[in-house]
C-alpha positions as CSV (number, residue, x, y, z in Angstrom):
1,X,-138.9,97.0,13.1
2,X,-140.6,96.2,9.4
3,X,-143.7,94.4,9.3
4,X,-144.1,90.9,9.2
5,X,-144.8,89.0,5.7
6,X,-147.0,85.9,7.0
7,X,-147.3,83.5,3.8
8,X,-149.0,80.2,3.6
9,X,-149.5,76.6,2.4
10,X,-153.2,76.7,2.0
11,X,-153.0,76.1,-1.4
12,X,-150.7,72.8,-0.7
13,X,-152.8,71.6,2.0
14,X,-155.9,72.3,-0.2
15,X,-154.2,70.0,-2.8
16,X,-153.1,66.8,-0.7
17,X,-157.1,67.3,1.3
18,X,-158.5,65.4,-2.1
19,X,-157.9,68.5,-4.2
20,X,-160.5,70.5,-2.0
21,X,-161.7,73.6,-3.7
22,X,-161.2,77.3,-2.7
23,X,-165.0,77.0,-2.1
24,X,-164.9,73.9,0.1
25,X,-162.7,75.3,2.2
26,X,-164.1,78.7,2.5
27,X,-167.8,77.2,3.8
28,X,-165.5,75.0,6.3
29,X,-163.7,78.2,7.2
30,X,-166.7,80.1,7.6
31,X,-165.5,82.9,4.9
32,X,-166.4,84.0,1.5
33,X,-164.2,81.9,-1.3
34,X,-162.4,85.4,-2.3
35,X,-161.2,85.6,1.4
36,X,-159.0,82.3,0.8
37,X,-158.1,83.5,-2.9
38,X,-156.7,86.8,-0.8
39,X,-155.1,84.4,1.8
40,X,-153.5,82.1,-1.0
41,X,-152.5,84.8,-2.8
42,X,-150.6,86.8,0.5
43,X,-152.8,90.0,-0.3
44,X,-154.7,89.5,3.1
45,X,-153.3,88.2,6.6
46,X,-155.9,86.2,8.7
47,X,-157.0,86.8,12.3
48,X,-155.9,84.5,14.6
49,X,-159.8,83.2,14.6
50,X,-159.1,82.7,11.2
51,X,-155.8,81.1,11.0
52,X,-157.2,78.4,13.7
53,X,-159.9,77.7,12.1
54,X,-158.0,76.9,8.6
55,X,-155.4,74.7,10.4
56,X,-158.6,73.0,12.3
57,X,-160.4,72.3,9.0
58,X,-156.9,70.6,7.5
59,X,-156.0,68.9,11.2
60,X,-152.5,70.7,11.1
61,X,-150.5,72.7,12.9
62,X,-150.9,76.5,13.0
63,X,-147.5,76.2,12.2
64,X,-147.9,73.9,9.0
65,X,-150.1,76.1,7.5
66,X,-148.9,80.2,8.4
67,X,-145.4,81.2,8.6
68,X,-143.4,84.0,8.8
69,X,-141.0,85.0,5.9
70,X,-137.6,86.2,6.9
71,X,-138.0,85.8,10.8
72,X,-134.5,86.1,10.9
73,X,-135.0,89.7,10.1
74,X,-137.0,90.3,13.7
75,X,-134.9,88.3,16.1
């Protein structure tokens, strides 16, 4: 079995949240603004702490905001 690719929307959430910046959202997040650019950009996978506290700070879904790419390919 591979390894999962989890990819995001956090830069199209961060967009239609009144354009929030990398910055805004990495003090609501509690992480350093190159965390989220590392997030955004797939290089780093959030823990779960993590990925709950994003989807928390844009009121969505865990679902809406981290997903798995090819899922097909582990079912």
């Amino acid at each position: 079995m591979g390894k999962f690719l989890i990819s995001n929307n956090i830069r199209k959430l961060r967009f239609n949240h009144d354009e929030m910046t990398q910055q805004q959202l990495a003090d609501k997040a509690g992480v350093t603004r190159q965390t989220i650019v590392a997030l955004e950009q797939g290089k780093y996978s959030p823990s779960l702490e993590l990925a709950f506290r994003i989807a928390l700070v844009f009121n969505s879904p865990l679902e809406e905001v981290f997903f798995i790419e090819n899922k097909e390919e582990f079912l």
